[in-house]
SEKE-731045 format. One record per residue: z, x, y of N, C-alpha, C in turn; residue in one letter. Coordinates in steps of 0.2 Angstrom, whole numbers, always signed. Example, Ala and Ser with C-alpha at 12.3 -4.5 7.8 and 13.67 -1.06 7.14 Angstrom:
<sites>
- +39,+66,-28,+39,+62,-22,+39,+66,-16,a
- +35,+64,-11,+36,+68,-5,+39,+64,+0,s
</sites>
This chain:
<sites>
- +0,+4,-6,+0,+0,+0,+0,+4,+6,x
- -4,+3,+11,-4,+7,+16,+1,+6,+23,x
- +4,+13,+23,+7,+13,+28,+7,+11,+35,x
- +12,+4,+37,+11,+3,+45,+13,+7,+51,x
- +9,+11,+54,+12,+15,+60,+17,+10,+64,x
- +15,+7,+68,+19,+2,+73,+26,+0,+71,x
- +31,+3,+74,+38,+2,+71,+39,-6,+73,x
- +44,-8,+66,+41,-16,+67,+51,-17,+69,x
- +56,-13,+73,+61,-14,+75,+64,-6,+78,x
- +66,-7,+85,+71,-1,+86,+76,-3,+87,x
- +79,+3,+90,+88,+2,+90,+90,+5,+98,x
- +95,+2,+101,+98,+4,+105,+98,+11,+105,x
- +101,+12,+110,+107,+21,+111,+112,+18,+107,x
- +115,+12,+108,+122,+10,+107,+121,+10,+99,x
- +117,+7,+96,+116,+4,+88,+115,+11,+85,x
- +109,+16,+90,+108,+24,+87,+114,+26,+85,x
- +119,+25,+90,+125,+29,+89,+131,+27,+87,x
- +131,+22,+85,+135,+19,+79,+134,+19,+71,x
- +127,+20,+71,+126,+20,+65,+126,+28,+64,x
- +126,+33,+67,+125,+39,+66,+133,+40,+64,x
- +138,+37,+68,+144,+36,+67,+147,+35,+59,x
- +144,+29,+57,+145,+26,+50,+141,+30,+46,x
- +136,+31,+46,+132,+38,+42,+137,+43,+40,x
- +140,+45,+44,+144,+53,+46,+153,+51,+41,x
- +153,+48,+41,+160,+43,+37,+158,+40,+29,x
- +150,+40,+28,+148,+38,+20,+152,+46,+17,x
- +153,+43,+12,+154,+50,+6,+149,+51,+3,x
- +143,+49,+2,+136,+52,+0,+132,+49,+5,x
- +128,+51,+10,+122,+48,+15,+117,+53,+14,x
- +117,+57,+10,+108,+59,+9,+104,+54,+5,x
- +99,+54,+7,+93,+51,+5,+95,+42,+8,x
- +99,+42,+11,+101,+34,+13,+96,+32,+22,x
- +95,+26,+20,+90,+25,+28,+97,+18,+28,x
- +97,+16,+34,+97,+10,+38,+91,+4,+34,x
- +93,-1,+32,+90,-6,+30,+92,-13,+34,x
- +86,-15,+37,+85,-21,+43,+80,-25,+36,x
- +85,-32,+36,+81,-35,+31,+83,-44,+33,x
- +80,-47,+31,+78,-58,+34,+82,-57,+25,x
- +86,-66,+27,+84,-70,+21,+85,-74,+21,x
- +85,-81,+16,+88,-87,+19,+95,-86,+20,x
- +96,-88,+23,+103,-94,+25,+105,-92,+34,x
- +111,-93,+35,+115,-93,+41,+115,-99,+43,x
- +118,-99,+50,+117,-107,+53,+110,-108,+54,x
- +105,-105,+56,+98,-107,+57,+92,-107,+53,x
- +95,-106,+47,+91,-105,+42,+88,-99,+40,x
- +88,-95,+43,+85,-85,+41,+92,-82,+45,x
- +95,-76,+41,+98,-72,+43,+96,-65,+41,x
- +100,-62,+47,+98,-54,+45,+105,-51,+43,x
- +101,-43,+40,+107,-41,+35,+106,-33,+37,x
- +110,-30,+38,+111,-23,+37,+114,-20,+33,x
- +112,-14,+30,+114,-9,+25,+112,-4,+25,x
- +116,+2,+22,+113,+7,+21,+111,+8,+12,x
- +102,+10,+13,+101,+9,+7,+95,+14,+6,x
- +93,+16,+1,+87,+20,-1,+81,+16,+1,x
- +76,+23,+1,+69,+20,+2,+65,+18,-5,x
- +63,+12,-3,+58,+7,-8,+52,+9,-7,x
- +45,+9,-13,+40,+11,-13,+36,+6,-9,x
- +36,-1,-7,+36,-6,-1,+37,-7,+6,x
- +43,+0,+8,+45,-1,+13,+40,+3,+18,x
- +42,-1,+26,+41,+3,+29,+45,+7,+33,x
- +45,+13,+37,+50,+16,+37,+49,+20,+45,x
- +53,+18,+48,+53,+21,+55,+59,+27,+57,x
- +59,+31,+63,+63,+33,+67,+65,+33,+70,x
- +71,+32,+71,+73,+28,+78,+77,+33,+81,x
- +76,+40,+87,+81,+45,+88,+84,+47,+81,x
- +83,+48,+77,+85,+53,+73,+88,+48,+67,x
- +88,+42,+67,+90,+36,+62,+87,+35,+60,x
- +86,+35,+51,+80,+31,+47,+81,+26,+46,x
- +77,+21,+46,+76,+14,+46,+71,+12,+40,x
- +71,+7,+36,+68,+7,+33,+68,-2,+34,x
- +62,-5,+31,+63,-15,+32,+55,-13,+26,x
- +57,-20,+22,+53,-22,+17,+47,-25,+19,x
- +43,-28,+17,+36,-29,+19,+37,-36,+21,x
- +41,-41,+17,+41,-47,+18,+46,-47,+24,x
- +50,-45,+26,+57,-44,+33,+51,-42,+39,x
- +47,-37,+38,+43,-34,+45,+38,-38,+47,x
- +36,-44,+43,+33,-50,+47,+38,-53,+51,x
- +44,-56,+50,+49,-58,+54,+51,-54,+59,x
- +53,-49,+59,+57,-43,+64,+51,-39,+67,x
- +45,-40,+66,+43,-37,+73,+45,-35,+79,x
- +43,-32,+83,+46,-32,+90,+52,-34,+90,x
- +58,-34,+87,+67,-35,+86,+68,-26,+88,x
- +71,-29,+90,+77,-25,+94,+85,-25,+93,x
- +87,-19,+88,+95,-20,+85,+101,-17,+90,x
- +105,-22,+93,+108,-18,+97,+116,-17,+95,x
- +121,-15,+99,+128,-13,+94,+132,-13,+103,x
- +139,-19,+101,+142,-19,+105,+146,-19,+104,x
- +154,-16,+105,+160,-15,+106,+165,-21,+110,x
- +163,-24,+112,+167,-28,+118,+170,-31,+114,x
- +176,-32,+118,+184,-35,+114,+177,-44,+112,x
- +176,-46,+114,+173,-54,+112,+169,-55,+109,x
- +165,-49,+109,+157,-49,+108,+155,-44,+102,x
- +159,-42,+96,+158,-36,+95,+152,-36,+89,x
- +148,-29,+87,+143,-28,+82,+138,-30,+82,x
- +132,-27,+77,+127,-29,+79,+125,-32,+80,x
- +120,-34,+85,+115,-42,+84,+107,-37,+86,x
- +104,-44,+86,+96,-42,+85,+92,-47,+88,x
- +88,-46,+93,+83,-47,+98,+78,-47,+95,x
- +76,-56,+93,+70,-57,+89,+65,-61,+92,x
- +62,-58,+95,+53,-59,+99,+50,-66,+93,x
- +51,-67,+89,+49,-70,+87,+51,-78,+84,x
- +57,-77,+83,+64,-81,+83,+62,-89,+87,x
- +61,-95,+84,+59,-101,+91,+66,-101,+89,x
- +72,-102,+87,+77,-103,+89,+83,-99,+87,x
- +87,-96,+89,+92,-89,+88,+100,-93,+87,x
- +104,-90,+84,+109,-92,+83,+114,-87,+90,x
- +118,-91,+91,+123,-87,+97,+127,-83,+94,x
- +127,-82,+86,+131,-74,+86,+125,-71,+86,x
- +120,-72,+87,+114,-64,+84,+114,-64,+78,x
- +117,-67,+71,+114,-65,+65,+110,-69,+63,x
- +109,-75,+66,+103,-78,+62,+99,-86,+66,x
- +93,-84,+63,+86,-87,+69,+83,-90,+63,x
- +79,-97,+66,+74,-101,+65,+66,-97,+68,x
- +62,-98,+62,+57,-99,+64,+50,-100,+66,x
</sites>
């Protein structure tokens, strides 16, 4: 299957550098990417999921500053143009994701209608 150039999700500075954080704290992180992945359910019917996970021979596989990022074929039609970002605020905290695609978003960020 051929590889798609165009990264189908970046990351913040903030998301960069948290996950670089959690990377730096696994007890094995070699050969591990960032996986950004759709699936059913949440309150809006698709959710997103993060993991740190190996690369599949499907995936596609981006860099984000120095983060590998990997999303499956079937998730990188959804997440296009998404944007992961990472916040700390005492109310607001952890990932959420900017989804360009998304006709309806859930008010935590985890999960979108589409």
């Amino acid at each position: 299957m051929e590889q798609q150039t165009q990264d189908c999700v970046t990351l913040t500075p903030e998301a960069v550098a948290e996950v670089q954080r959690m990377i730096a704290a696994e007890a094995k992180p070699e050969g591990k990417a960032l996986r950004v992945y759709v699936e059913q359910g949440g309150c809006s019917g698709m959710q997103y999921g993060l993991v740190f996970d190996e690369k599949r021979d499907d995936d596609r596989e981006m860099d984000c500053a120095g983060v590998p990022v990997v999303v499956d074929a079937i998730s990188a039609d959804f997440l296009r143009g998404s944007v992961v970002n990472f916040s700390d605020d005492l109310n607001d905290s952890g990932f959420k994701i900017t989804n360009p695609n998304a006709k309806v978003s859930c008010g935590c960020g985890k999960s979108f209608e589409v």
